[in-house]
SEKOLDO-951253 format. One record per residue: residue in one letter; x, y, z of N, C-alpha, C, O, CB in turn; residue number from 1. Coordinates in nm, 4 decimals. Glycine has a CB too. Example, Ala and Ser with C-alpha at 12.3 -4.5 7.8 and 13.67 -1.06 7.14 Angstrom:
# residues 2
+---+----------+----------+----------+----------+----------+----------+----------+----------+----------+----------+----------+----------+----------+----------+----------+-----+
! r !   n.east !  n.north !     n.up !  ca.east ! ca.north !    ca.up !   c.east !  c.north !     c.up !   o.east !  o.north !     o.up !  cb.east ! cb.north !    cb.up !   k !
+---+----------+----------+----------+----------+----------+----------+----------+----------+----------+----------+----------+----------+----------+----------+----------+-----+
! A !   1.3190 !  -0.5690 !   0.7800 !   1.2300 !  -0.4500 !   0.7800 !   1.3200 !  -0.3300 !   0.7800 !   1.4236 !  -0.3319 !   0.8465 !   1.1308 !  -0.4473 !   0.9046 !   1 !
! S !   1.2850 !  -0.2250 !   0.7080 !   1.3670 !  -0.1060 !   0.7140 !   1.2900 !   0.0030 !   0.7870 !   1.3409 !   0.1138 !   0.8039 !   1.4084 !  -0.0598 !   0.5725 !   2 !
+---+----------+----------+----------+----------+----------+----------+----------+----------+----------+----------+----------+----------+----------+----------+----------+-----+
***
This chain:
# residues 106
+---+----------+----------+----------+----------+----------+----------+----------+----------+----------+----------+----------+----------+----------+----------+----------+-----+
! r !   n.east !  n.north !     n.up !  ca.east ! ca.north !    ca.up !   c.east !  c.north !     c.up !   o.east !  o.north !     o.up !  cb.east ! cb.north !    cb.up !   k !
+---+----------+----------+----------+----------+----------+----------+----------+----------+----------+----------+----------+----------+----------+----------+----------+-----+
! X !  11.2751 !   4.9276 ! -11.2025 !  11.3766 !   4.8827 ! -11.2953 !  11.3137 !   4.8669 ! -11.4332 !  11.2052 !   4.8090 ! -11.4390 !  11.4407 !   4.7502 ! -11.2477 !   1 !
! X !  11.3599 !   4.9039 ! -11.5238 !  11.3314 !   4.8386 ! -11.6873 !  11.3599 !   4.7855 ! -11.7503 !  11.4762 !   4.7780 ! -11.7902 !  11.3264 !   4.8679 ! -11.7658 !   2 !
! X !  11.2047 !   4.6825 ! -11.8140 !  11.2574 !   4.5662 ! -11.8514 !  11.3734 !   4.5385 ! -11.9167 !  11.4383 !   4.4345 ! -11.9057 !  11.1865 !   4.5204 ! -11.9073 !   3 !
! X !  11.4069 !   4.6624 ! -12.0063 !  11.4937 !   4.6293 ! -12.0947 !  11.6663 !   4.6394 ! -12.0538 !  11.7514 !   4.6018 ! -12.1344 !  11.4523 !   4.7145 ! -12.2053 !   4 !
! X !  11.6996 !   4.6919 ! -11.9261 !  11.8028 !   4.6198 ! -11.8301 !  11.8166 !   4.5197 ! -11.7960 !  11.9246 !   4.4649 ! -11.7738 !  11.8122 !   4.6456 ! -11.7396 !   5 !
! X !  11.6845 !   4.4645 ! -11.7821 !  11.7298 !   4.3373 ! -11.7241 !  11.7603 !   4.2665 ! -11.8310 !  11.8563 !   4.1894 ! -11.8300 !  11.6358 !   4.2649 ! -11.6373 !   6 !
! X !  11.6488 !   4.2909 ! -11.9825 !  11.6928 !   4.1572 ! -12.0538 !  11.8609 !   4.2190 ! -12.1509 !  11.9002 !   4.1550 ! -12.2484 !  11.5256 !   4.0927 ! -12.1886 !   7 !
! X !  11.9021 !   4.2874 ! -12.1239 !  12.0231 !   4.3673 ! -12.1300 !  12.1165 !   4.2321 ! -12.0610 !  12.1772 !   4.1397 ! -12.1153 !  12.0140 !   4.5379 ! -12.0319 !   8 !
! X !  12.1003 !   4.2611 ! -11.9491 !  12.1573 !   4.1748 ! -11.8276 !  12.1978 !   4.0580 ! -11.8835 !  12.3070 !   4.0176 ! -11.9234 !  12.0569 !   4.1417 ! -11.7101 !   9 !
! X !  12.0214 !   3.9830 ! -11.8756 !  12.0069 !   3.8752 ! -11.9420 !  12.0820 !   3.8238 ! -12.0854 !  12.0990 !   3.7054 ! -12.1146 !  11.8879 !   3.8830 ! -11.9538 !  10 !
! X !  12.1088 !   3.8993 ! -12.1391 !  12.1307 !   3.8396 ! -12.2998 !  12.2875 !   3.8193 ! -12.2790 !  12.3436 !   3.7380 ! -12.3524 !  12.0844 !   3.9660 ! -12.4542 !  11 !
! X !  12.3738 !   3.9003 ! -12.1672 !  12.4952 !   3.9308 ! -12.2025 !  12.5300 !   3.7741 ! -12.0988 !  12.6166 !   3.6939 ! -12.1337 !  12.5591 !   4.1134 ! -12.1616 !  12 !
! X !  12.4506 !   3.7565 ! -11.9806 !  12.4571 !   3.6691 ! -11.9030 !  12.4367 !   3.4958 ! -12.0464 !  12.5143 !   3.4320 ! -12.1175 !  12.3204 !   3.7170 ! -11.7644 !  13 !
! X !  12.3522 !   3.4946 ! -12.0292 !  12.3029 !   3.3915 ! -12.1130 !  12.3509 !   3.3341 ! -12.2376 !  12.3769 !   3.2176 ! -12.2677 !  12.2021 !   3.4231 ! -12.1384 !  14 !
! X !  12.3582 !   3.4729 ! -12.3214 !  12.4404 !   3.4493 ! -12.4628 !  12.5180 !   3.3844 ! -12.4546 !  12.5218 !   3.2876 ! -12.5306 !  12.4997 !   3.5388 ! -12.5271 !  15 !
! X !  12.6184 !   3.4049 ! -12.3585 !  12.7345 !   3.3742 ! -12.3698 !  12.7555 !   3.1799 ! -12.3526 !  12.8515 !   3.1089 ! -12.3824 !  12.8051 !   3.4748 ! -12.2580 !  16 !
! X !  12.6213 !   3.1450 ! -12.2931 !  12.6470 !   2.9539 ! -12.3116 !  12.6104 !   2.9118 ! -12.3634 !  12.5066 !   2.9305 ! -12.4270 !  12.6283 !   2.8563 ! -12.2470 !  17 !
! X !  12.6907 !   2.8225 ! -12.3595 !  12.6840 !   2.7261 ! -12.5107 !  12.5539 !   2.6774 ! -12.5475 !  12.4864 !   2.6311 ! -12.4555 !  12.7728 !   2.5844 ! -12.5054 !  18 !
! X !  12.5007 !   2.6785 ! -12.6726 !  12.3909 !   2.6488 ! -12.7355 !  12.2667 !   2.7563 ! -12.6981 !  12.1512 !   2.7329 ! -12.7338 !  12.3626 !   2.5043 ! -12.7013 !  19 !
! X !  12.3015 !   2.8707 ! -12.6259 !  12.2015 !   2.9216 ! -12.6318 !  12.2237 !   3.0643 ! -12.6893 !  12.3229 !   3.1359 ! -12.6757 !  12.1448 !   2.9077 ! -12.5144 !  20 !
! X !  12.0612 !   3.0991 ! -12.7843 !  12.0750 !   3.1816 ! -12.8237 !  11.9686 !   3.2964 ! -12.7889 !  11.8649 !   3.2707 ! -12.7278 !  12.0973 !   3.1447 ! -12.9252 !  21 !
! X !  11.9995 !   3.4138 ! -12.8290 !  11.8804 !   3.5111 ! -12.7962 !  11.7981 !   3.6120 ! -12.8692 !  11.8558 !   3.7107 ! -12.9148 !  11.9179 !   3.5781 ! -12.7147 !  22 !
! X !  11.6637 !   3.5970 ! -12.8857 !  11.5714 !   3.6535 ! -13.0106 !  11.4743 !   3.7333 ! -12.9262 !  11.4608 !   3.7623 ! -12.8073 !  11.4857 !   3.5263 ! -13.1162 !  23 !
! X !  11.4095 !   3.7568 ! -13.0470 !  11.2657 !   3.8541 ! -13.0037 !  11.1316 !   3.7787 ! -13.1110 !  11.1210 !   3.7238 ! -13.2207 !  11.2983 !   4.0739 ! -13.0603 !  24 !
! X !  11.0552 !   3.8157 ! -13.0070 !  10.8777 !   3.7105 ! -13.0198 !  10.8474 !   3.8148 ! -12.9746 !  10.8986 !   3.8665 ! -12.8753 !  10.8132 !   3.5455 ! -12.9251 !  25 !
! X !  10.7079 !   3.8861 ! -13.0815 !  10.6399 !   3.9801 ! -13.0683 !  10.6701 !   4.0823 ! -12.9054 !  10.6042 !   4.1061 ! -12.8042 !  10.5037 !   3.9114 ! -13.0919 !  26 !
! X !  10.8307 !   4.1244 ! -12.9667 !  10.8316 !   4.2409 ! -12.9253 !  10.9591 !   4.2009 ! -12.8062 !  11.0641 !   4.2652 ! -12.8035 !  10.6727 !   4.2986 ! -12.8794 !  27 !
! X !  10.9264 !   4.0678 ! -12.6959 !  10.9467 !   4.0687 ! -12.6084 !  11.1130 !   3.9419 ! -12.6695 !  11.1318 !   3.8697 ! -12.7675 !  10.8040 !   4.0457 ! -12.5097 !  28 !
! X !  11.1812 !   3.9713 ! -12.5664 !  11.3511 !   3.9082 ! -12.5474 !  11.2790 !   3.7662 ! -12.4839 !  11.2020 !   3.7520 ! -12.3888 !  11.4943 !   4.0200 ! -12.4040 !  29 !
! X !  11.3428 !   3.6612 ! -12.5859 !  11.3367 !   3.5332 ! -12.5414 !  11.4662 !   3.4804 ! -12.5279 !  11.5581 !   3.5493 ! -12.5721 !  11.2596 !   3.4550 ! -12.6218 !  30 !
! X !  11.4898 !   3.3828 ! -12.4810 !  11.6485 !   3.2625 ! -12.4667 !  11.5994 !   3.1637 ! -12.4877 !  11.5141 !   3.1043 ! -12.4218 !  11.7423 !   3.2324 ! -12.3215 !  31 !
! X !  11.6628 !   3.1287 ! -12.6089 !  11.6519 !   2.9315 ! -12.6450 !  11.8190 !   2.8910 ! -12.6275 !  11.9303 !   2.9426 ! -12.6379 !  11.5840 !   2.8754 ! -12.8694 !  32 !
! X !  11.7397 !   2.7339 ! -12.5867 !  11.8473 !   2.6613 ! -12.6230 !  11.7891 !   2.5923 ! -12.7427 !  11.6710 !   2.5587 ! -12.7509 !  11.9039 !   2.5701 ! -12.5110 !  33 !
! X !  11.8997 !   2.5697 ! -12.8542 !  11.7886 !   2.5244 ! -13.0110 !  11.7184 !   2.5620 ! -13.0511 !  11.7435 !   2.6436 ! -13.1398 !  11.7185 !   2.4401 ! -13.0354 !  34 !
! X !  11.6271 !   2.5432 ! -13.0297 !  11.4691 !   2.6183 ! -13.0833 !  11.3813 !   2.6117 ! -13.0119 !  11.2676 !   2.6440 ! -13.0462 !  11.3976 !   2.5713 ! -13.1968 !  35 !
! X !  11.4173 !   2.5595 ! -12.8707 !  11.3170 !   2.5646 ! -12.7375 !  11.3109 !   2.6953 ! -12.6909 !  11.4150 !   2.7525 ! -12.7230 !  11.3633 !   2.4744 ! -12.6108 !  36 !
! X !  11.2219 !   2.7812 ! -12.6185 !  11.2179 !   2.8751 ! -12.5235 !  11.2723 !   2.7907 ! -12.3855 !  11.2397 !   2.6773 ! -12.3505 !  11.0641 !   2.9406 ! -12.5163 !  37 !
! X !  11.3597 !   2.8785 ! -12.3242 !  11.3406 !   2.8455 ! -12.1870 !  11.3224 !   2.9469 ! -12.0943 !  11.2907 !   2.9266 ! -11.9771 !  11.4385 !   2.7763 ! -12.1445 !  38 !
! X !  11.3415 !   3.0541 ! -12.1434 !  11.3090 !   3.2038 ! -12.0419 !  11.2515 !   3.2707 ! -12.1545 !  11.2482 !   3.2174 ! -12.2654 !  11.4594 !   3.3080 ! -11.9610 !  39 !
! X !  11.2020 !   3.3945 ! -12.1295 !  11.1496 !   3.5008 ! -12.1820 !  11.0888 !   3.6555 ! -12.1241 !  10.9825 !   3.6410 ! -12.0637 !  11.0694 !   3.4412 ! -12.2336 !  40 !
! X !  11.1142 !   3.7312 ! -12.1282 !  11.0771 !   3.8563 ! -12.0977 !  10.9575 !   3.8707 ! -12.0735 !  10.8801 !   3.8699 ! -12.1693 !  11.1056 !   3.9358 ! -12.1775 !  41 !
! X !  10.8899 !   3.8935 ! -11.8965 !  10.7445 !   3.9108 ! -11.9241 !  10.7382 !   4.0142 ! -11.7596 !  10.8005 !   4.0227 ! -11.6538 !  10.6321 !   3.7243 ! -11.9417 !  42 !
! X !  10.6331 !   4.0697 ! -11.8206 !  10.5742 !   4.1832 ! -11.6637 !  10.7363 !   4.2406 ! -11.6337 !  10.7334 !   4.1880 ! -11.5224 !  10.4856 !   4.0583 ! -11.4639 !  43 !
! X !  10.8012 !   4.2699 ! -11.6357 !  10.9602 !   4.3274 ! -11.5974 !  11.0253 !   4.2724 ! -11.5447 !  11.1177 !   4.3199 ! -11.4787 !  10.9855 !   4.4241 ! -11.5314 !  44 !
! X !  10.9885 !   4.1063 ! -11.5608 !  11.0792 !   4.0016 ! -11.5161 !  11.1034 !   3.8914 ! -11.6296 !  11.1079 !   3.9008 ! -11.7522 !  11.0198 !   3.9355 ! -11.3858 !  45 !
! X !  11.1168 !   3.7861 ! -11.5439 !  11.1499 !   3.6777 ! -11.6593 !  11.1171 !   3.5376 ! -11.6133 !  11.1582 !   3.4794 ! -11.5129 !  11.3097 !   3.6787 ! -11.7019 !  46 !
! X !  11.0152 !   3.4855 ! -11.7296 !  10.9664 !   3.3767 ! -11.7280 !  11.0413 !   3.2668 ! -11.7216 !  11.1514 !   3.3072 ! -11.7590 !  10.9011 !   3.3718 ! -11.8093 !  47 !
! X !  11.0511 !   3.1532 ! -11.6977 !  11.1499 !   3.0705 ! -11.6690 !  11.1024 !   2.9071 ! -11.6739 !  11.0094 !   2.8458 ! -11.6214 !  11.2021 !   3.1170 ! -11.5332 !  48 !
! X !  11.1801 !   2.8799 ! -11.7364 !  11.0840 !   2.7047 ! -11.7633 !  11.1992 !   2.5804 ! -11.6518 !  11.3201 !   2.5584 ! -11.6450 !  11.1005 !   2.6279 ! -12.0262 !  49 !
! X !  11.0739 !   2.5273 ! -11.5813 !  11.1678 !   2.4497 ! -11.4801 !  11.0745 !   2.3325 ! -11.4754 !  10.9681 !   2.3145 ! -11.5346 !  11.2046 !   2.5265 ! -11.3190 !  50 !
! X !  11.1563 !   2.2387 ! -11.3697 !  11.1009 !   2.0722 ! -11.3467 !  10.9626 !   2.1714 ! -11.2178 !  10.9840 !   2.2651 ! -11.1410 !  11.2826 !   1.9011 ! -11.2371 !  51 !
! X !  10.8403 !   2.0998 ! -11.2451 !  10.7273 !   2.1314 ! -11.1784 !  10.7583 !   2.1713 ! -11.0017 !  10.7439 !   2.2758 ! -10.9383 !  10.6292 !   1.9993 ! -11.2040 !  52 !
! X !  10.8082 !   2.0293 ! -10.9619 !  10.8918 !   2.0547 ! -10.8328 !  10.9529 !   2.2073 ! -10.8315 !  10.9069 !   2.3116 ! -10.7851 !  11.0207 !   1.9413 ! -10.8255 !  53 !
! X !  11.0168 !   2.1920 ! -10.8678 !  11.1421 !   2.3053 ! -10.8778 !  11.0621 !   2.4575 ! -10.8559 !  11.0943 !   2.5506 ! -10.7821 !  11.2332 !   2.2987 ! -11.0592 !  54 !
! X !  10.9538 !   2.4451 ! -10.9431 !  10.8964 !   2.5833 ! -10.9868 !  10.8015 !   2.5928 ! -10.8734 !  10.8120 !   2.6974 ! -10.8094 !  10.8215 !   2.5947 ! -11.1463 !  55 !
! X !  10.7276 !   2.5241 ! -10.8403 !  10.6276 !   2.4838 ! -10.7190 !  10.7406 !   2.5598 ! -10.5481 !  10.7017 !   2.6222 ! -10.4494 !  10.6036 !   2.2403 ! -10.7247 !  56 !
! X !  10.8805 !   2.5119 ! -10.5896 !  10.9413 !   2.5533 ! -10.4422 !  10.9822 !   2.7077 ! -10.4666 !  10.9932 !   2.7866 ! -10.3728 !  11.0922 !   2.4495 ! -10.3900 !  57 !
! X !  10.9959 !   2.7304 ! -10.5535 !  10.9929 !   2.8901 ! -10.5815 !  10.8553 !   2.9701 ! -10.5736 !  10.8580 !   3.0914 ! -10.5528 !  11.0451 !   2.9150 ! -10.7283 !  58 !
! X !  10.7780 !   2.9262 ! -10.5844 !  10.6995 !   3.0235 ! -10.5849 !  10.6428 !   2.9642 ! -10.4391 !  10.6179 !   3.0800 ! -10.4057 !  10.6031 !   3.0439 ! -10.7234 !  59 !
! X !  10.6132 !   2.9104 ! -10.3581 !  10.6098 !   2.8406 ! -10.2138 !  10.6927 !   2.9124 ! -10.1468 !  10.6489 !   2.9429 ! -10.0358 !  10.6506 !   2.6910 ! -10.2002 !  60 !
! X !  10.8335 !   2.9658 ! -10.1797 !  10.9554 !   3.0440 ! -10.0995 !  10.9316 !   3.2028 ! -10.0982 !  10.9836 !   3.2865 ! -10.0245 !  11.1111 !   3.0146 ! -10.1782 !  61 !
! X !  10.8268 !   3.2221 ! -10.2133 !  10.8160 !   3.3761 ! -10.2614 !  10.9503 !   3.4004 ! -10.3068 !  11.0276 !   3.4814 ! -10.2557 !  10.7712 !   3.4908 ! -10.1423 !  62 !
! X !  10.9805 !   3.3050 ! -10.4332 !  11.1347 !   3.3754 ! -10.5116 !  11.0495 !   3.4162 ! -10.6172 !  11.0802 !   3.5148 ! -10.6842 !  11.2931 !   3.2595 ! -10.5705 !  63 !
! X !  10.8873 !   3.3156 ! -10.6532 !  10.8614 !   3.3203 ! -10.7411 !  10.7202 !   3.3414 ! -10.7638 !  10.6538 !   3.2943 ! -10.6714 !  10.9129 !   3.2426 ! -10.7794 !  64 !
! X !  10.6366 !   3.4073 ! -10.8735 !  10.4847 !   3.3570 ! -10.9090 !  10.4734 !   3.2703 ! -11.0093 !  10.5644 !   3.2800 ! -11.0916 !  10.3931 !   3.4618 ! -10.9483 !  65 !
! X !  10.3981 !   3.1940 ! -11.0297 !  10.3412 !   3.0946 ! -11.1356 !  10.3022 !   3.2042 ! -11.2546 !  10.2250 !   3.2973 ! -11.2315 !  10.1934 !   2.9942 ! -11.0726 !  66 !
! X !  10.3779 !   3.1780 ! -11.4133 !  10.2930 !   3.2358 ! -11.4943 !  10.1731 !   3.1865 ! -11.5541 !  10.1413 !   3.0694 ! -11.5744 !  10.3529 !   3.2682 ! -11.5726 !  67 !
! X !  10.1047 !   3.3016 ! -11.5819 !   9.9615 !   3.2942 ! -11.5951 !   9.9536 !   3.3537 ! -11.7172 !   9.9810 !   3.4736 ! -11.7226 !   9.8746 !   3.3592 ! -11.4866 !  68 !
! X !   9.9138 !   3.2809 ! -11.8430 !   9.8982 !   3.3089 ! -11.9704 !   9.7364 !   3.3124 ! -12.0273 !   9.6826 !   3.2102 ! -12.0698 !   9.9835 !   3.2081 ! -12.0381 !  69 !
! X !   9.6926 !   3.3962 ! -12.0237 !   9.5473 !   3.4362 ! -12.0102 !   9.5116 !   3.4117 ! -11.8953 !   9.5561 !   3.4687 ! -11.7956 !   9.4555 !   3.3776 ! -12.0938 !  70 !
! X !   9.4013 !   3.2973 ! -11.8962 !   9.3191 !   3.2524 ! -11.7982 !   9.4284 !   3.1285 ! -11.7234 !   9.4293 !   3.1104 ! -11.6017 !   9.1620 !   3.1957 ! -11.8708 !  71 !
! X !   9.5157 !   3.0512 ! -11.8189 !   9.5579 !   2.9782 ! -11.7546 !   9.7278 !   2.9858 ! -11.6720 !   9.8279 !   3.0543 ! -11.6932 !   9.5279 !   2.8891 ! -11.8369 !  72 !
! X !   9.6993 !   2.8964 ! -11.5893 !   9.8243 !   2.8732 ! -11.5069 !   9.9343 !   2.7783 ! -11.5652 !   9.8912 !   2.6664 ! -11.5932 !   9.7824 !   2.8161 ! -11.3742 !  73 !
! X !  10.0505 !   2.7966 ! -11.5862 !  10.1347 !   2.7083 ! -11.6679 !  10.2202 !   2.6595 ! -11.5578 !  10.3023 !   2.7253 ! -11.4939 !  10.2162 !   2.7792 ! -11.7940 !  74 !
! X !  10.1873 !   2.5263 ! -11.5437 !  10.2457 !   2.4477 ! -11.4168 !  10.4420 !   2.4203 ! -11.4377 !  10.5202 !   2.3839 ! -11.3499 !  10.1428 !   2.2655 ! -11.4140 !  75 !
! X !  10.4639 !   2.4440 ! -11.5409 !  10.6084 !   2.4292 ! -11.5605 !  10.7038 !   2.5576 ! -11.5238 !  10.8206 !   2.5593 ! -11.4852 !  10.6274 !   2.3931 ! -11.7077 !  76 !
! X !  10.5967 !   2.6821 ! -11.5540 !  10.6603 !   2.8277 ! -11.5682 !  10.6941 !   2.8831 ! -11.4353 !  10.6576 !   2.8271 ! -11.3320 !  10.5609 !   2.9325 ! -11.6399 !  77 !
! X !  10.7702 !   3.0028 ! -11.4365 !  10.7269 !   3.0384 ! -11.3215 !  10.8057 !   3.2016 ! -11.3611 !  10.8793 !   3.2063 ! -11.4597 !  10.7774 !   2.9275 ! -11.1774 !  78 !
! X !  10.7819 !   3.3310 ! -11.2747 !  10.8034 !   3.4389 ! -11.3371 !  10.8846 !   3.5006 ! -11.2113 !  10.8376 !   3.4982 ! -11.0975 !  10.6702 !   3.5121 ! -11.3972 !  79 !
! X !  11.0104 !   3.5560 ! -11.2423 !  11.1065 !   3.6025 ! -11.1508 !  11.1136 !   3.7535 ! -11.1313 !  11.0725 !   3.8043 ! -11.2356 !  11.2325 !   3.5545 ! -11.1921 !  80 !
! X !  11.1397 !   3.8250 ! -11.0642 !  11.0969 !   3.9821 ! -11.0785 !  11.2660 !   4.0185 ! -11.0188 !  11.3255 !   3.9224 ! -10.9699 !  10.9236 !   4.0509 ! -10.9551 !  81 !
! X !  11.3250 !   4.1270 ! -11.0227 !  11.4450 !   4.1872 ! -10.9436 !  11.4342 !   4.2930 ! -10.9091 !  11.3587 !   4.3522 ! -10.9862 !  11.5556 !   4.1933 ! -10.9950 !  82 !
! X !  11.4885 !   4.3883 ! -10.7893 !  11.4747 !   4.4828 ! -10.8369 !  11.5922 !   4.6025 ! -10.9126 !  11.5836 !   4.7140 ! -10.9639 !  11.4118 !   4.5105 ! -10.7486 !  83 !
! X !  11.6747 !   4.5266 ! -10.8903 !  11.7983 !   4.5644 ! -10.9741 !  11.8839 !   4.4141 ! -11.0685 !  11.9287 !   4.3017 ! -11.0460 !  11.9164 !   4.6408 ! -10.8435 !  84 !
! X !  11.8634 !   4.5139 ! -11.1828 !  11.9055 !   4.3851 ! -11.3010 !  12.0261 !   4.2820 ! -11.2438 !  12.0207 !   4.1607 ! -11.2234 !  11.9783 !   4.4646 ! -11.4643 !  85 !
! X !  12.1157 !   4.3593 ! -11.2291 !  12.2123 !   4.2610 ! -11.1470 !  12.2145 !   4.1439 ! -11.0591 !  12.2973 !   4.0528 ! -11.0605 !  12.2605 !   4.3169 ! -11.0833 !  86 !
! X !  12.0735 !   4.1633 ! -10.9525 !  12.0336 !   4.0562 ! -10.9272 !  12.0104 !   3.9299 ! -10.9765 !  12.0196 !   3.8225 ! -10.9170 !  11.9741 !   4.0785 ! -10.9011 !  87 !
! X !  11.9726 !   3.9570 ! -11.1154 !  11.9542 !   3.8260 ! -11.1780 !  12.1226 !   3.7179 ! -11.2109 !  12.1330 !   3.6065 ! -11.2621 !  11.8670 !   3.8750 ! -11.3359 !  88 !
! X !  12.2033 !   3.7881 ! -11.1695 !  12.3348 !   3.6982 ! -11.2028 !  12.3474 !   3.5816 ! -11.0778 !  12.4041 !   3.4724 ! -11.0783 !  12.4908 !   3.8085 ! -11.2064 !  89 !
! X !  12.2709 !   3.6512 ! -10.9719 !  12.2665 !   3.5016 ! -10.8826 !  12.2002 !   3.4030 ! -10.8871 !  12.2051 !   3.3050 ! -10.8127 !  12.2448 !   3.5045 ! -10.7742 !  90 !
! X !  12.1299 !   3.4241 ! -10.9804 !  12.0790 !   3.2704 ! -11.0426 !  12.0906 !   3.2310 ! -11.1605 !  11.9937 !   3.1873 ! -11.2226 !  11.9525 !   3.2436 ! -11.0362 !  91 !
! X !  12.2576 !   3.2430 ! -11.2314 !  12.2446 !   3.1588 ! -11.2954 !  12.2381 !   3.0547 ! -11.3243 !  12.1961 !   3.0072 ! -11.4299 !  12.2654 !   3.1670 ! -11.3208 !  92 !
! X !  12.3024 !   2.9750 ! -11.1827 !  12.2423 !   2.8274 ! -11.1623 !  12.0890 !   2.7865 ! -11.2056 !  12.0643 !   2.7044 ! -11.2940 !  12.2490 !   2.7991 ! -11.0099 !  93 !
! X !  12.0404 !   2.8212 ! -11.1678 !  11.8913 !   2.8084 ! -11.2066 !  11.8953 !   2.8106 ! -11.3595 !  11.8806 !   2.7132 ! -11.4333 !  11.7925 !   2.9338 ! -11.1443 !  94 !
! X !  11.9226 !   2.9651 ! -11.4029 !  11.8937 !   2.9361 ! -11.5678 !  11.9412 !   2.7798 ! -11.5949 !  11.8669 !   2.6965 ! -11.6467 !  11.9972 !   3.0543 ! -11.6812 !  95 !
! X !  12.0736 !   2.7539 ! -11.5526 !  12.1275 !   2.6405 ! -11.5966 !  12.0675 !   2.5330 ! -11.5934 !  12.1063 !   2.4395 ! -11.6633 !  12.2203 !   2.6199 ! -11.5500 !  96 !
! X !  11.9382 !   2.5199 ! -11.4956 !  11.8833 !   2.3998 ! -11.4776 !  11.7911 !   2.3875 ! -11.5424 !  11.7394 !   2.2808 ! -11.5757 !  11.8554 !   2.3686 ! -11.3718 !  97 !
! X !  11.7266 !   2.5928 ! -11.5943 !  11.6255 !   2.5081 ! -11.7338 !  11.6504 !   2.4750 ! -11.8342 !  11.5747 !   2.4156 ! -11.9111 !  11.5321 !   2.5572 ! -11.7906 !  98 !
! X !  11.8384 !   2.5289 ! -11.8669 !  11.8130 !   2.5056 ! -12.0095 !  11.8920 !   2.3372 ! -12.0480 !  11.9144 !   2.2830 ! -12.1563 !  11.8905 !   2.6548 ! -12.1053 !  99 !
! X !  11.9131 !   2.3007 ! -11.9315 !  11.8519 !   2.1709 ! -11.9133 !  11.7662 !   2.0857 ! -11.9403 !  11.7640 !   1.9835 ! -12.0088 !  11.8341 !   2.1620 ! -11.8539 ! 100 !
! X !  11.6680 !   2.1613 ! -11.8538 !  11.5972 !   2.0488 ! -11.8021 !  11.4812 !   2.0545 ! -11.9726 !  11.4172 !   1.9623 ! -12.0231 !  11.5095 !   2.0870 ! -11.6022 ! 101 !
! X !  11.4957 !   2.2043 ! -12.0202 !  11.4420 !   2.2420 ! -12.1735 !  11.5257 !   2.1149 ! -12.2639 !  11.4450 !   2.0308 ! -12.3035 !  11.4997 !   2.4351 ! -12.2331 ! 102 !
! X !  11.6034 !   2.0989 ! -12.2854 !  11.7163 !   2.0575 ! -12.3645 !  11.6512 !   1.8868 ! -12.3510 !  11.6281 !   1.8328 ! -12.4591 !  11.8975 !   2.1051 ! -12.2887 ! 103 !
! X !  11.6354 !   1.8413 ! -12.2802 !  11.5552 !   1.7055 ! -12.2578 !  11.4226 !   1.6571 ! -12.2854 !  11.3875 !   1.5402 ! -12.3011 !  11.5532 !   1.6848 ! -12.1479 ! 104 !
! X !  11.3492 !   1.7689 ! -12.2897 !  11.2084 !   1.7732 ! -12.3626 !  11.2311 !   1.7646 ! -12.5082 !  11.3219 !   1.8191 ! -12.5709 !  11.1235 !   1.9094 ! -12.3318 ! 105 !
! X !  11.1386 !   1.6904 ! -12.5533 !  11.1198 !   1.6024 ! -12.6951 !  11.0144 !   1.6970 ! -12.7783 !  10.9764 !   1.6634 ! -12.8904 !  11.0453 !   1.4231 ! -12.6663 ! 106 !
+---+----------+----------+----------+----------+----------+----------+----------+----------+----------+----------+----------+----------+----------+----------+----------+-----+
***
């Protein structure tokens, strides 16, 4: 699949709620709510900002891997893969819970 279906997918999915908007950071499709990131385009999936729990049971279930930004592991992140873009519409619950759980961070 390519990336740029999915974040296709993504933007038309996402755009559309309230307070969130959708840009580009060197190169790659991000989603804020405000001026937070809470997802972003990475490896031909999409990065995803969640409560530690949350991200820990996804990648424990194999929905998910932990992203890894150089050397390090980002305990909040976690990186979703599909193999058809469409897939990603069954979780938009999820988006919903980061841009949440984003939206509460100070």
């Amino acid at each position: 699949m390519a990336e740029s279906d999915l974040a296709t997918t993504l933007s038309f999915m996402l755009g559309s709620l309230p307070e969130v908007s959708v840009g580009t950071h060197l190169h790659n499709r991000n989603f804020l709510v405000g001026k937070k990131v809470f997802a972003f385009m990475k490896d031909g999936g999409v990065a995803l900002k969640l409560p530690r729990p949350q991200a820990q049971t996804l990648v424990a279930n194999d929905q998910a891997v932990p992203l890894v930004m150089g050397k390090r592991v980002m305990k909040e992140w976690v990186v979703i893969t599909y193999k058809d873009p469409e897939e990603a519409t069954k979780d938009l619950e999820l988006f919903r819970e980061s841009i949440a759980f984003v939206s509460k961070q100070k």
